[in-house]
C-alpha positions, 0 to 999 in steps of 0.5 A: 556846662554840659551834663558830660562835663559835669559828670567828668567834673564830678569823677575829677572832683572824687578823685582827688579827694580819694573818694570814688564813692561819693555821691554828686550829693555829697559833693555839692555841699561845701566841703570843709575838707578840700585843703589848700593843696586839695583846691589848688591839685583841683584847679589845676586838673580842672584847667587841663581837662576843660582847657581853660585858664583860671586867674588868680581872682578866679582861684581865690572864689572857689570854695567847693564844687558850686563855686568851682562849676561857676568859675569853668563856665567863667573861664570857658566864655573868656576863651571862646571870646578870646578866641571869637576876638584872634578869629576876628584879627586873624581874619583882618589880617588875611583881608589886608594881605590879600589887598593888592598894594601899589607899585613903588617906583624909585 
């Protein structure tokens, strides 16, 4: 995660805690006040900025801000592996397409 990323995690983070004057600091200590809906709203919002998907796995670990940076930077190698591996198809693909295929005479 980029510094970029980071500062945009954290600005997500205070938003849906309704708390624009936390420090990063604050934000780093497990929080006891991230309810289930709180969690659940940051994990959605987290998906759509960084453009990942989260298993149901990866939701149940996190906990806080650590534990939440842990699993985008998870989620965001599985996409770029997922995307290495259609990238990889999708280029097989084009390789046969363009194979010439013998004529068939009836």
């Amino acid at each position: 995660m980029t510094g970029d990323d980071l500062a945009r995690l954290l600005d997500l983070v205070r938003a849906e805690l309704d708390q624009p004057d936390a420090s990063a600091e604050d934000l780093w200590r497990e929080p006891s006040h991230w309810d289930s809906l709180t969690l659940v709203n940051i994990l959605f919002v987290s998906e759509e900025r960084f453009g990942v998907t989260f298993t149901p796995e990866q939701m149940e670990r996190v906990r806080g801000l650590v534990s939440l940076i842990a699993t985008i930077d998870e989620a965001c190698l599985a996409s770029q592996q997922e995307d290495r591996h259609q990238d990889q198809h999708r280029g097989n693909g084009e390789h046969i397409a363009q194979q010439q295929l013998p004529e068939v005479t009836p």
